[in-house]
N, C-alpha and C positions, 0 to 999 in steps of 0.2 A: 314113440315115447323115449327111445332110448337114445335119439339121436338128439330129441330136445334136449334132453340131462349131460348128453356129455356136451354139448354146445355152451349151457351154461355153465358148466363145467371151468371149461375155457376161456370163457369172459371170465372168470372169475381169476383165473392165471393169469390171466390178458393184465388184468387191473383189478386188483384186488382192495384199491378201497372205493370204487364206482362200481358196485352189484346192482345196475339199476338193467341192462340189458341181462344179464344171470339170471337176474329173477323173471325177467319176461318170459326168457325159455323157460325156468320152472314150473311158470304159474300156466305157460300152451302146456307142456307133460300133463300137470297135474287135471287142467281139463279133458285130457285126452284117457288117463285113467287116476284115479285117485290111492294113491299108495302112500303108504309110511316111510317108503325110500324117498318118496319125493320131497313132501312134508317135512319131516327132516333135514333134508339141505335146503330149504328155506329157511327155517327154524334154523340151520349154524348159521345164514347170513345175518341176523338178526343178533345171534351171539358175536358173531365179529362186530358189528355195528356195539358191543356192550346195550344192545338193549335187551334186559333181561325178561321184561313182562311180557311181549313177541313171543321170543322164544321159548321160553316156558310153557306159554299155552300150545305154542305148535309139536313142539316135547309132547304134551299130555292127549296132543289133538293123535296124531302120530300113533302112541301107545293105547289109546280106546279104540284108534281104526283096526289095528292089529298087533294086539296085545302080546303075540310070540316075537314079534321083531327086535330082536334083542338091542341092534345101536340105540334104538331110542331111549332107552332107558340109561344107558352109558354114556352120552352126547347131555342129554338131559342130568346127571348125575355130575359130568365134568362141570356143566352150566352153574348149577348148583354150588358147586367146591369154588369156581371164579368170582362168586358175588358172594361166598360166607355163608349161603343157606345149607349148613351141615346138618340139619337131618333129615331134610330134603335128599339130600346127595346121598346118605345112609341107605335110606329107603329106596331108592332108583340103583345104586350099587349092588342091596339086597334082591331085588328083581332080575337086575342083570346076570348076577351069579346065577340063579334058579333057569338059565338057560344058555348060560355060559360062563362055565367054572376056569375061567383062565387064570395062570398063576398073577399076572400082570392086573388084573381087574382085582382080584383078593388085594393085592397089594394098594390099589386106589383106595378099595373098599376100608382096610385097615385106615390109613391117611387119611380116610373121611371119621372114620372113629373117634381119632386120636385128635382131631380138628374139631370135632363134635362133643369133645370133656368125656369120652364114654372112653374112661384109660382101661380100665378093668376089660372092656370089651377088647380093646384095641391088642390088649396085652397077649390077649387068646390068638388074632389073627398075627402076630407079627412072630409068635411063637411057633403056631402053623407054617409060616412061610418059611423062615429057619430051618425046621427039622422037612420040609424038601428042597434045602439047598438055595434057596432062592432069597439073596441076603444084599445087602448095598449100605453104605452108609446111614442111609435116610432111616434104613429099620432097624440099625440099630440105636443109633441116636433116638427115633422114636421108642423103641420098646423100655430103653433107660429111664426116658422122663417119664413115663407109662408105667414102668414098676414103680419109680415114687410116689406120683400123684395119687396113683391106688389107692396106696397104702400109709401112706404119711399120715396122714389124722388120724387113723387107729390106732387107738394107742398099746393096745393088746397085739398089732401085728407083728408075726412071727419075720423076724431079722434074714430067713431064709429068701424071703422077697426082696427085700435091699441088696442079699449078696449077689441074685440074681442079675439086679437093676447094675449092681458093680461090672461084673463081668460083661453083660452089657457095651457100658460104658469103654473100659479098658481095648473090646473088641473093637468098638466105633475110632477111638486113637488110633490105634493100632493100622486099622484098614484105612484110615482119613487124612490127606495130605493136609499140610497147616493151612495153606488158603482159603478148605474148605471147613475148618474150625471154626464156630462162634460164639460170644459172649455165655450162650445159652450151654455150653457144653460143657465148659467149666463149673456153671454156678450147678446142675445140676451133678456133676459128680463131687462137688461140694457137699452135697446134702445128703446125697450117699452117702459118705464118708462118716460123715455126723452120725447118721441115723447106724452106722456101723461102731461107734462110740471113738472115732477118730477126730475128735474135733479138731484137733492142729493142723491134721491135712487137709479137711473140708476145707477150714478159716484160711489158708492156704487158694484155693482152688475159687472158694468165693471171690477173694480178693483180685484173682486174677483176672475174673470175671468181670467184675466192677472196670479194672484198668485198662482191659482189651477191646469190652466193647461199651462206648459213652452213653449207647440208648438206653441200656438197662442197667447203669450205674448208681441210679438212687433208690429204685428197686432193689437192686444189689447191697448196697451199706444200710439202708433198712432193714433187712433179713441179717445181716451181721449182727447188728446194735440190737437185734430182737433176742439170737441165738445168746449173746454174751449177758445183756440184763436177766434172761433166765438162768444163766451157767453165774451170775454174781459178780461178772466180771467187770465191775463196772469204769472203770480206767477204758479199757477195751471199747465199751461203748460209746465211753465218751466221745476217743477217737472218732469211731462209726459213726456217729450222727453228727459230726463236727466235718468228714469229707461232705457230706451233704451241703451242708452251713456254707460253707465255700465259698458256691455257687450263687448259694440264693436263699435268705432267709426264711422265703415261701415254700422249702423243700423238705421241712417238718411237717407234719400232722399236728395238732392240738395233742392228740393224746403221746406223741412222738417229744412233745416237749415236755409235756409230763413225765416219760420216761426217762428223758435228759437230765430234769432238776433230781429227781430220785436218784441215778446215776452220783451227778456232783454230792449231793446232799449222802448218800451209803459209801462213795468209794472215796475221793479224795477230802468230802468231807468241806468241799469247799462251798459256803451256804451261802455266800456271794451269789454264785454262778446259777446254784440251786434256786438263790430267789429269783433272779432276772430270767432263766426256766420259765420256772412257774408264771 
């Protein structure tokens, strides 16, 4: 058996995007004895190939043959995280842990949290990983947007969470060369900032945000033009939904235009503009 697996093994190095002799050694192992080790490296040939529905079943086929085999739920959980099924990937990281607690698995595990909208959860595991030293980039930039998202809709949340989510943040600069800087790291210490009652350096940081990175630039002066029609600032907005305009007059919302004519029509007063708004 064991000569079959490493043979396919080696096709697989041989030529790694022709697994059609690989798999023939597999499939003589697998008839020679049926294991979860085998199973499994069919099941990644089929993840390389991006076929998800394959490998998945052999993932689950795999873990009912021998439910303590810990790869398979880790291989199955990566699979998972590669095609966006996060809670999927939750639940398979969650098993995995339960038979091997490595600090490197918590860390995937976290990154399927935080990928899966469960900030609040995520916020526990990247805090875990921290206080044993086990720290990079990606967790702190995660644990930063992770204190905001939390907690930002509450509107009774205690500011102790955002200072959190600061430091954080500061940490993530700090340790992170500029290359590895992106759009996102800005607008999110933006909102910090805000939610810390510092809006000039938030508005600051959003802005940056918007001009560094183009993908999430109308995202970006949307969340400005939002922050300042509530703060009354409406000069300010106008600007903001006018970098939008720029581009493309389909880069409003309905209700976005409405905001605008309000805008003209409270700040400068100009009901011209206010009417063609509306």
């Amino acid at each position: 058996v064991q000569s079959y697996l490493l043979l396919g093994d080696a096709n697989l190095e041989i030529n790694s995007t022709n697994a059609t002799e690989a798999m023939k050694s597999y499939n003589t192992a697998l008839e020679l004895s049926k294991t979860a080790n085998i199973i499994v490296r069919k099941a990644k040939v089929y993840q390389r190939a991006q076929n998800y529905e394959l490998a998945n079943e052999m993932y689950k086929e795999a873990q009912a043959l021998e439910p303590n085999y810990a790869p398979a739920y880790r291989e199955n959980a990566e699979l998972n995280m590669q095609f966006n099924q996060y809670n999927s990937a939750i639940l398979n990281w969650e098993k995995y842990l339960q038979l091997n607690n490595s600090e490197q698995a918590r860390y995937r595990y976290a990154t399927s949290l935080f990928s899966g909208k469960k900030y609040c959860e995520a916020i526990t595991e990247f805090e875990s990983l921290h206080s044993i030293q086990f720290e990079n980039l990606y967790t702190q930039r995660l644990l930063a947007y992770s204190l905001y998202e939390c907690y930002a809709a509450q509107a009774d949340a205690d500011t102790t969470f955002f200072e959190k989510g600061m430091a954080s943040s500061d940490r993530f600069f700090e340790i992170t060369k500029k290359k590895d800087i992106i759009g996102l790291d800005y607008k999110y210490k933006g909102l910090l900032l805000i939610k810390l009652g510092k809006d000039s350096l938030g508005m600051i940081e959003l802005k940056r945000a918007a001009i560094e990175d183009t993908t999430i630039s109308k995202e970006i002066w949307s969340e400005i033009a939002k922050i300042q029609m509530n703060n009354k600032e409406y000069d300010q907005a106008i600007e903001a939904f006018n970098m939008n305009l720029q581009s493309d007059s389909s880069n409003l919302t309905v209700a976005e235009y409405y905001e605008l004519g309000r805008a003209y029509f409270f700040g400068p007063k100009d009901y011209a503009m206010a009417d063609l708004a509306f």
